[in-house]
VOTIBA-587170 format. One line per field, with one value per residue (C-alpha): residue in one letter; y, z, x. Coordinates in steps of 0.05 Angstrom, whole numbers, plus 32768, in hexadecimal, padded with zeros to 4 digits. Layout:
N
resn = [A, ...];
yy = [Y, ...];
zz = [Z, ...];
xx = [X, ...];
! end
This chain:
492
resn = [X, X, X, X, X, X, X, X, X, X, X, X, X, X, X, X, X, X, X, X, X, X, X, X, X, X, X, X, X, X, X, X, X, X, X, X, X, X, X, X, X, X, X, X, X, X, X, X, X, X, X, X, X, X, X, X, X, X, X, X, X, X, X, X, X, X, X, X, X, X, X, X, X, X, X, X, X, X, X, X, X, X, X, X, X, X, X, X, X, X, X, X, X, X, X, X, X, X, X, X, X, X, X, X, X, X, X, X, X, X, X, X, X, X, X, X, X, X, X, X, X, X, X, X, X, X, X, X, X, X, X, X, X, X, X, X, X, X, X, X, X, X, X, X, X, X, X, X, X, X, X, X, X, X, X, X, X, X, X, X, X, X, X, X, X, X, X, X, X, X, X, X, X, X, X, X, X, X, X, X, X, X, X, X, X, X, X, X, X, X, X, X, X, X, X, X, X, X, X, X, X, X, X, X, X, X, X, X, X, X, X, X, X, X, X, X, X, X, X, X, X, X, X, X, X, X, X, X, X, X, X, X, X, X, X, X, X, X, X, X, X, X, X, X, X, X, X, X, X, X, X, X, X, X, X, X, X, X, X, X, X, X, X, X, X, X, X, X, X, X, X, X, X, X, X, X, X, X, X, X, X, X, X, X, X, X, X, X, X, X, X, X, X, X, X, X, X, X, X, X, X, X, X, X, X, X, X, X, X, X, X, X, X, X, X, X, X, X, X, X, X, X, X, X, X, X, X, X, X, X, X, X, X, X, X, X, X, X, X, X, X, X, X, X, X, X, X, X, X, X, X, X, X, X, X, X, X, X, X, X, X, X, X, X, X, X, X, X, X, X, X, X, X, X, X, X, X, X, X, X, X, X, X, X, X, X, X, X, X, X, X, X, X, X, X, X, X, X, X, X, X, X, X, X, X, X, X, X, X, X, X, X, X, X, X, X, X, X, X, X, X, X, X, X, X, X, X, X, X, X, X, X, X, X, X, X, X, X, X, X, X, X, X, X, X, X, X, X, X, X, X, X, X, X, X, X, X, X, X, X, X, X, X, X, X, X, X, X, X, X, X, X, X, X, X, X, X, X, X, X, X, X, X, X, X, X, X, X, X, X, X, X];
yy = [8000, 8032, 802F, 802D, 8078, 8084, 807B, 80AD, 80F8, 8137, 814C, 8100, 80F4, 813B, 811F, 80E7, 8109, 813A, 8109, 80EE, 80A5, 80AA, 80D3, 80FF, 80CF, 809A, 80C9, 80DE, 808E, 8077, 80A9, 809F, 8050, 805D, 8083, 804C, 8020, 8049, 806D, 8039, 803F, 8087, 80B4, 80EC, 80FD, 8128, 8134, 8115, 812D, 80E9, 80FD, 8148, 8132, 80FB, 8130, 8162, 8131, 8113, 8163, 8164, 8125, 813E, 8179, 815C, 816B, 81AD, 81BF, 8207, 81F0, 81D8, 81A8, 818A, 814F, 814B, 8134, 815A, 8165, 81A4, 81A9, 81BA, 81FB, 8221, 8231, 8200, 8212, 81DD, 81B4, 81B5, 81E3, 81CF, 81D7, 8199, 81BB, 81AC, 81EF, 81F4, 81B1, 81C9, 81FB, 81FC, 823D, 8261, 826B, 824F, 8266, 8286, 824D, 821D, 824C, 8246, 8209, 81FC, 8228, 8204, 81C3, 819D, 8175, 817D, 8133, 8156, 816F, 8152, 8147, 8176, 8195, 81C1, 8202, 81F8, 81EE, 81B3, 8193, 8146, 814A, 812A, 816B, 8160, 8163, 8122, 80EF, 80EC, 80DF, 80AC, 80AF, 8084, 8069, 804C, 8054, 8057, 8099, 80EB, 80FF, 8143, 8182, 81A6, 8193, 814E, 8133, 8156, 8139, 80F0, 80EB, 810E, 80D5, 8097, 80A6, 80C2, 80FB, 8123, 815D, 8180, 81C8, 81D5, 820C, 8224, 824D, 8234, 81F9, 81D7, 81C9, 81BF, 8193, 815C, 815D, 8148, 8113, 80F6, 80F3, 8123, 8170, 81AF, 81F3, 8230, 8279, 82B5, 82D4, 82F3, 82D0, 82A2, 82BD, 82B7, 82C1, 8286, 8270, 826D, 8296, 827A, 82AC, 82E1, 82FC, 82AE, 8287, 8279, 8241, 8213, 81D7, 818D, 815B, 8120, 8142, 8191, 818E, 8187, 81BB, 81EA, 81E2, 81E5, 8227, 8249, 8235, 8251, 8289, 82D3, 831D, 831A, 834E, 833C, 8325, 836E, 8340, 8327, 8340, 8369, 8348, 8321, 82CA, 82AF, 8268, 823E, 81FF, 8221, 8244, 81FC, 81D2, 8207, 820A, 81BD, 81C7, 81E5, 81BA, 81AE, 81EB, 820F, 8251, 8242, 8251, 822E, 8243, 8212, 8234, 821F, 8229, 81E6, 81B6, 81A9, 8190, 8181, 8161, 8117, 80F2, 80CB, 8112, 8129, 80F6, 80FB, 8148, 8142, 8119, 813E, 8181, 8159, 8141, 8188, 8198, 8163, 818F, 81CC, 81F2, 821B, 8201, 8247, 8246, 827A, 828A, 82A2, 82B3, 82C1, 827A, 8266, 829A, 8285, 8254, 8292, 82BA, 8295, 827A, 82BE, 82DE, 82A1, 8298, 82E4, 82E7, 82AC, 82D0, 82FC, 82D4, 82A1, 82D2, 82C9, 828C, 8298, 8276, 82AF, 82B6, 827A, 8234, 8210, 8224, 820D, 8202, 820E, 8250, 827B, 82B9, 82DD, 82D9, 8283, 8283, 829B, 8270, 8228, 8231, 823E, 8207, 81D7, 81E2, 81E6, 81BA, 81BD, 81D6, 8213, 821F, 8224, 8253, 827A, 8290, 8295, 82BF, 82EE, 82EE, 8308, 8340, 835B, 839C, 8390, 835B, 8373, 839B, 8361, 8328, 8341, 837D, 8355, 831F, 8352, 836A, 8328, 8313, 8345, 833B, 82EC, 830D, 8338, 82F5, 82CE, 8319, 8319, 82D1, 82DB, 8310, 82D1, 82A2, 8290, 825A, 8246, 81F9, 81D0, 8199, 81A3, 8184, 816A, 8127, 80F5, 80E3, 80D7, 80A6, 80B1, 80C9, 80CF, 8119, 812E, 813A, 8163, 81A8, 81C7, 818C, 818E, 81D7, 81C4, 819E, 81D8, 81FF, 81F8, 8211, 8249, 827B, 8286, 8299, 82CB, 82E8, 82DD, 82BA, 8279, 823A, 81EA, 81A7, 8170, 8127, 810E, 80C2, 809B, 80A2, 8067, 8059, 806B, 8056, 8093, 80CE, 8103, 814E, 8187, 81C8, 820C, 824E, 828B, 82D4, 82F1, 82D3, 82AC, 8271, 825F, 825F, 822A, 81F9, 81FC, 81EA, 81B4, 8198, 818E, 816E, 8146, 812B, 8115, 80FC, 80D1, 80BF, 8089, 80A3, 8067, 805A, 8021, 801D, 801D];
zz = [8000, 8012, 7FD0, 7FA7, 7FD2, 7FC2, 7F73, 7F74, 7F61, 7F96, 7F80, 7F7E, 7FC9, 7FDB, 7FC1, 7FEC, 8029, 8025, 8017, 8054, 802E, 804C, 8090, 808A, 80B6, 8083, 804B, 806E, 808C, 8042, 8031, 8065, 8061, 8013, 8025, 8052, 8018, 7FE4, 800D, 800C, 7FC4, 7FB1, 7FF1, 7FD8, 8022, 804F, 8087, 80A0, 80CC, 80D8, 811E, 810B, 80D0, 80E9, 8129, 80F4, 80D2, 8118, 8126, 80DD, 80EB, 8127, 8106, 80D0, 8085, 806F, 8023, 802D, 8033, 7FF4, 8004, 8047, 8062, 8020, 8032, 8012, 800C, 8010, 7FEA, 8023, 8014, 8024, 8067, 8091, 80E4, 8113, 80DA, 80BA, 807D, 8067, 8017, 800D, 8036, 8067, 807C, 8093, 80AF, 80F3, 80E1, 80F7, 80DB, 8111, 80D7, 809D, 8052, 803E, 8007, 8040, 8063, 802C, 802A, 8071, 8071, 8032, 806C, 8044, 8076, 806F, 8069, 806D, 8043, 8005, 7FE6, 7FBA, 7F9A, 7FD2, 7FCC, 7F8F, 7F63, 7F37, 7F07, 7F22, 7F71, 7F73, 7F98, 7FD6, 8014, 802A, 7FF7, 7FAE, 7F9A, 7F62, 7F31, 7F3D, 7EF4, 7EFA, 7F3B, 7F13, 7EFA, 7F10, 7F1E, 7F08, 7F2A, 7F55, 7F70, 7F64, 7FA9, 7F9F, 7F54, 7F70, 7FA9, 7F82, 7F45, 7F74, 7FA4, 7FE2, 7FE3, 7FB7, 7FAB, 7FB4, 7FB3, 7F8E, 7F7B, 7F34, 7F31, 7EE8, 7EDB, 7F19, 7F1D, 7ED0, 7EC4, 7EFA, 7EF0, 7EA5, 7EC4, 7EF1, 7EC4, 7EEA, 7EEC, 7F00, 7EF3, 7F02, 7F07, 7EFD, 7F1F, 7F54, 7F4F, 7F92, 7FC8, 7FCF, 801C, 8048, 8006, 8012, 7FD8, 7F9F, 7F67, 7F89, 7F3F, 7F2B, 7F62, 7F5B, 7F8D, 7F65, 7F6E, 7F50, 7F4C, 7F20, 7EFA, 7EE7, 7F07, 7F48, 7F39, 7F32, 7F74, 7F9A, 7F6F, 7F7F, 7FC6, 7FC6, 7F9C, 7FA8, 7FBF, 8006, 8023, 803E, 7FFB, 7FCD, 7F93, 7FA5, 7F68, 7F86, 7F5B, 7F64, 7F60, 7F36, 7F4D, 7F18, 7F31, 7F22, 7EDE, 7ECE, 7ED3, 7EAF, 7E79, 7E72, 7E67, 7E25, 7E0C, 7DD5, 7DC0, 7D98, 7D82, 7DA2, 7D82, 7DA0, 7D8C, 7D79, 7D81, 7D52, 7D8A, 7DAF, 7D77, 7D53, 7D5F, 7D9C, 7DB3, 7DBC, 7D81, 7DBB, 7DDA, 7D9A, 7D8E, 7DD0, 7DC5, 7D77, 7D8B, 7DC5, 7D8F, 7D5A, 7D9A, 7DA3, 7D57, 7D5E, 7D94, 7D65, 7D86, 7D44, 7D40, 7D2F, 7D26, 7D50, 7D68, 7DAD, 7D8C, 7DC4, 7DD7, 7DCE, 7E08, 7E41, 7E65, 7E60, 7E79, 7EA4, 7ED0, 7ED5, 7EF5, 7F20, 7F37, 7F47, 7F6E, 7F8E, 7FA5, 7FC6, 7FE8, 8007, 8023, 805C, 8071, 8097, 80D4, 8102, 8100, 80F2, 80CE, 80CF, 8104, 80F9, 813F, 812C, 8114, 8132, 8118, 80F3, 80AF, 80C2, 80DD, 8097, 806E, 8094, 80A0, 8059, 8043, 8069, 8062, 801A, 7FE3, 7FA4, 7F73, 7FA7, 7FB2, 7F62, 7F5C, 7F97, 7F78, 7F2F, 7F4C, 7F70, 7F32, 7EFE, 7F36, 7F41, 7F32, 7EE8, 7ED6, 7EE8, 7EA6, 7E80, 7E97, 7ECB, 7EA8, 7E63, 7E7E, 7E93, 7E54, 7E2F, 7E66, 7E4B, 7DFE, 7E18, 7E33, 7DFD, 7DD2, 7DF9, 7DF4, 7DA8, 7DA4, 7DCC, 7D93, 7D61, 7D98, 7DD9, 7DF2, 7DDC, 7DE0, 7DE2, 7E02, 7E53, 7E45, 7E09, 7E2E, 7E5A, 7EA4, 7E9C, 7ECF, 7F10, 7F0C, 7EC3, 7EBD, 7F01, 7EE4, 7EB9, 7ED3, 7E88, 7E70, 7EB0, 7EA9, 7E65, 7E79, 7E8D, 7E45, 7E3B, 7E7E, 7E96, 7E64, 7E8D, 7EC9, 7EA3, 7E81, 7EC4, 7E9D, 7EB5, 7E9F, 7EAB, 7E98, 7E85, 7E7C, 7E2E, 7E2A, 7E38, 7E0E, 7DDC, 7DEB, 7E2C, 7E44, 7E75, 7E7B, 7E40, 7E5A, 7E2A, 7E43, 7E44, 7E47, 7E50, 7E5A, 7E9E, 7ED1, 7E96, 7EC3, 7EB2, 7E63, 7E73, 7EA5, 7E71, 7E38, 7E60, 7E76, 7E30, 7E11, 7E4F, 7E48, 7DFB, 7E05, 7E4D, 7E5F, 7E84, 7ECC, 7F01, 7F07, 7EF9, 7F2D, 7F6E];
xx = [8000, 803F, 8062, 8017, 800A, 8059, 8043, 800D, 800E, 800D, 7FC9, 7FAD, 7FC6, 7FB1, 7F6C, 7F6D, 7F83, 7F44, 7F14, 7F29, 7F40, 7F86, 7FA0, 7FDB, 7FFA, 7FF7, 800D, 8050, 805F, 8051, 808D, 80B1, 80B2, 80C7, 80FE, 8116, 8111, 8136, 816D, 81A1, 81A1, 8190, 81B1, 817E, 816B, 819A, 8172, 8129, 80FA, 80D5, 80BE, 80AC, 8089, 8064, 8053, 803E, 8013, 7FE2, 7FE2, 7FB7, 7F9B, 7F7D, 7F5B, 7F49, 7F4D, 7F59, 7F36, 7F4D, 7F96, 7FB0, 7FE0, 7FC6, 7FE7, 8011, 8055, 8092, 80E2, 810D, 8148, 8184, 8193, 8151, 8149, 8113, 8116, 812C, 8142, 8195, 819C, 81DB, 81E7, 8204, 8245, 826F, 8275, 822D, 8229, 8209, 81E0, 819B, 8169, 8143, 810F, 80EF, 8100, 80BA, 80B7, 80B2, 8080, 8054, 805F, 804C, 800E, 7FED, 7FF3, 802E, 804D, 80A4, 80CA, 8104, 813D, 815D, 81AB, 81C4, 820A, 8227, 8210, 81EA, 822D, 8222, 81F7, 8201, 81F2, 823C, 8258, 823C, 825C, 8238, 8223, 8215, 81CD, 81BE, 8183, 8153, 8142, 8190, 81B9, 81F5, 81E3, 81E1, 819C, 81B3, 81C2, 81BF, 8180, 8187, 8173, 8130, 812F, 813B, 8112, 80C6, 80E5, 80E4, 80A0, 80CC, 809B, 806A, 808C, 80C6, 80E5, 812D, 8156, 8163, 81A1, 81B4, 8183, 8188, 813E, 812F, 8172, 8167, 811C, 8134, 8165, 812F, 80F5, 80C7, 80AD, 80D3, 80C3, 80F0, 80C3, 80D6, 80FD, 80E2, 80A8, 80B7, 80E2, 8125, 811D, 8139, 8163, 81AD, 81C9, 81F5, 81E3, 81B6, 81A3, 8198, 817D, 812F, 8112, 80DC, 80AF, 80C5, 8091, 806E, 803A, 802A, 7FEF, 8019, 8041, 801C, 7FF6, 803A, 804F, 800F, 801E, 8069, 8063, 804E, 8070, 809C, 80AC, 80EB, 8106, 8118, 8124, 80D7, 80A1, 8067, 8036, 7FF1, 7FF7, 7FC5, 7FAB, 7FD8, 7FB4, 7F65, 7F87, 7FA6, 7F68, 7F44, 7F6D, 7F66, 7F23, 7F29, 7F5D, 7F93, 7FC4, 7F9C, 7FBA, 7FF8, 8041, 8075, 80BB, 80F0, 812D, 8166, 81A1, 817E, 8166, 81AF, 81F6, 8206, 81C7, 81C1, 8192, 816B, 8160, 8140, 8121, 80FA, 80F1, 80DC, 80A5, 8085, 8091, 8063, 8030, 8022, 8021, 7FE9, 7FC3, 7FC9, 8005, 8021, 8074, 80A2, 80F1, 8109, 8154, 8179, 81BD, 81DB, 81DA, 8223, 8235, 8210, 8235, 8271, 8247, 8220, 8255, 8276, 8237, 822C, 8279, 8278, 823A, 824D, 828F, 826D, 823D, 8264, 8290, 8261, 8273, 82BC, 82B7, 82AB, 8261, 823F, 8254, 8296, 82CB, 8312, 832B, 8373, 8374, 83AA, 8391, 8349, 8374, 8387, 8339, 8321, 834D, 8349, 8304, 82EF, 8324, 8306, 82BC, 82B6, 82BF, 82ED, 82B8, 829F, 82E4, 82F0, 82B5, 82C7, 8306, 82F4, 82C5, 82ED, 831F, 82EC, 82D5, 8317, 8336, 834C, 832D, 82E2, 82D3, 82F3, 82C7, 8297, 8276, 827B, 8256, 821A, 8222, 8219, 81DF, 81B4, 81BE, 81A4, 8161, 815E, 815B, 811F, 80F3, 8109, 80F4, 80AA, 80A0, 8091, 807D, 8059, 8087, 80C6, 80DC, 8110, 813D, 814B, 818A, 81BF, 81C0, 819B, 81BA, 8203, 8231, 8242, 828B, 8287, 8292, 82B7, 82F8, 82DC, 82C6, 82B3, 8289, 8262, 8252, 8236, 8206, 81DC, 81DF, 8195, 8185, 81B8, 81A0, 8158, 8172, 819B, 815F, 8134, 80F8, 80D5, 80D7, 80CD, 80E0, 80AD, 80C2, 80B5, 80CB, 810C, 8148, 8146, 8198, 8192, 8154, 8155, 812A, 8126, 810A, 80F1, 80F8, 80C3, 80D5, 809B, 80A4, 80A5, 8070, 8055, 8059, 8012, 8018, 8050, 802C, 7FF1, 8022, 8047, 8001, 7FF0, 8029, 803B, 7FF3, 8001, 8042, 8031, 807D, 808B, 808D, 809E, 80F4, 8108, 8149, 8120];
! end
């Protein structure tokens, strides 16, 4: 019965539990029985909350379903770098190892006041600096279609646990695709807003211009029930949009009412259907394109020329930013002490040494190269420069077309180990993703079919204009529904 409820979507058990059919309590032990199961092979779990959530869950029990709350009794994961009180927000870092939050991330207050129950929180690259989950501090997670493979980065924990029935949902970062990229890897959903659109409050920083917090789960539907919940203006976020939520989940199911793509135009841009991309990946993609031709969706070439420069300029603006804030973390306020430290400039240096890893140290220090005096004109203010000829190129493109598609990624799941060594292949695996956050635009990852060499998950990729977060979950709906990937892993 655990692993049947385990199968099931977030709105399908949130049915359930306000029917009265199942108790919360039997929602969050089904989960928390599958994790026990899957664990040993997956490691997507850093820390659980089994008594909390289970407390949490008689607490709801006791007064009974809830229709006004949206996702009552519905048990979910938190990716480990947004902040959830009592529980360890670590980033996948030694350096924060024993930090504990006094508060809740406003994500995770939403969250909490639509009555979602919290498992606890999920694996991931340290700091957000990855796109395999193989960078953290503690243990490297392992998709769950074949354990032998990334789920992705860096929200892979989150990807791997909504994948194999460890919860219903999920919350992830996307600083450069982190969301969309392991959502592709894993064979479920993942939608990044825009920015702005959820708040960045309670999320440690990587990329402050970059980082948007988003849902991951099994269906659209589901999505968009935990976006309305997450999403709106917070004060104590200025990055935060001052503008009115619309109920995705009521516009969704309205939508679907109507039916088919009718009017329309997605864009195909040339930059993402050509070399470089694997056959079984277009394969996958070329199909789901023609299943929406079939629903009446108008197919338009467009172009974002600016394409080739992203990764450049991406991981300029992300190193930089992330220069500046990790400087934080020195050992004298909060995080990782070194106990041998002689002196504040030995404090600084053995602490930080010791607490972070060999691809936040890289970052660290490219970033602080491309900031200095000299060199800041010559990459820093170039890369701005560059980052908004990229946005210019999706507001061109939206001129001719409503959405534009393509592949979330050039590949399907790769080995464990297999790029490692490799610092500038890894950093392409995000080329389809990074240039959204640049531009600051939404978008989301749908699951298509399995790779025909592979045999792993394919994803196809949406991209909207600002806070056109609706348009896309419509879209997705619709070819997602003509397409029906497979959806249940085959490694657990």
């Amino acid at each position: 019965m655990s692993h049947d409820l385990c199968s099931l979507s977030l709105t399908a058990v949130r049915d359930l539990l306000r029917c009265g059919e199942i108790t919360a309590t039997a929602a969050v032990t089904a989960c928390l029985d599958r994790i026990k199961a899957t664990e040993p092979t997956l490691h997507a779990v850093l820390h659980l909350a089994a008594e909390a959530a289970l407390a949490e869950a008689a607490c709801l029990d006791a007064a009974g379903p809830d229709p006004g709350k949206r996702l009552w009794g519905v048990p979910v994961l938190v990716k480990d770098a947004i902040c959830t009180k009592g529980l360890p927000t670590t980033c996948g870092s030694k350096i924060l190892e024993n930090f504990v939050p006094f508060y809740d991330a406003t994500a995770v207050t939403g969250l909490k006041a639509a009555g979602a129950v919290i498992l606890g929180k999920t694996n991931m690259d340290e700091f957000a600096m990855g796109s395999s989950t193989e960078n953290s501090a503690y243990q490297t997670t392992a998709n769950p279609w074949d354990a032998a493979k990334v789920p992705g980065g860096s929200s892979g924990g989150s990807a791997a646990a909504v994948s194999s029935g460890q919860c219903f949902g999920a919350l992830g970062t996307d600083t450069g695709g982190s969301i969309r990229q392991p959502a592709s890897f894993c064979g479920i959903v993942g939608i990044k807003p825009t920015y702005g659109r959820v708040s960045r409050y309670g999320l440690v920083a990587y990329g402050s211009s970059l980082d948007q917090i988003g849902p991951m789960t099994r269906s659209v539907e589901d999505c968009a029930a935990m976006l309305t919940a997450i999403a709106g203006h917070d004060a104590k976020d200025s990055t935060s949009a001052p503008r009115s939520v619309p109920d995705y989940e009521v516009d969704l199911a309205a939508w679907a009412e109507k039916g088919g793509l009718a009017g329309v135009r997605l864009g195909l841009p040339e930059e993402y259907w050509g070399q470089g991309v694997d056959a079984e990946v277009l394969d996958c993609c070329r199909a789901a394109v023609d299943a929406a031709r079939g629903l009446g969706a108008e197919v338009v070439r467009v172009s974002l020329p600016h394409t080739p420069y992203a990764v450049a300029t991406y991981y300029i603006v992300a190193m930089a930013e992330a220069s500046s804030n990790l400087a934080r973390f020195d050992g004298v306020r909060y995080g990782l002490r070194d106990a041998t430290a002689t002196d504040l400039a030995g404090l600084y240096e053995l602490s930080r040494a010791k607490g972070f890893g060999p691809e936040v140290q890289r970052r660290i220090v490219i970033g602080t190269y491309v900031l200095s005096a000299g060199y800041y004109d010559a990459y820093y203010r170039k890369a701005a420069q560059v980052r908004r000829l990229i946005r210019q190129d999706f507001l061109d493109a939206f001129a001719s077309c409503d959405v534009i598609v393509g592949p979330t990624s050039p590949f399907t799941a790769f080995g464990i180990a297999e790029k490692t060594e490799d610092p500038l292949q890894m950093y392409l695996s995000d080329i389809f993703t990074i240039s959204l956050n640049l531009a600051g635009l939404p978008g989301m990852s749908i699951p298509v079919g399995l790779g025909a060499a592979s045999g792993m998950p394919v994803g196809l990729q949406f991209f909207g204009p600002a806070f056109a977060e609706t348009r896309l979950l419509c879209t997705a709906k619709a070819v997602m529904d003509a397409v029906r990937p497979p959806m249940a892993p085959r490694g657990v």
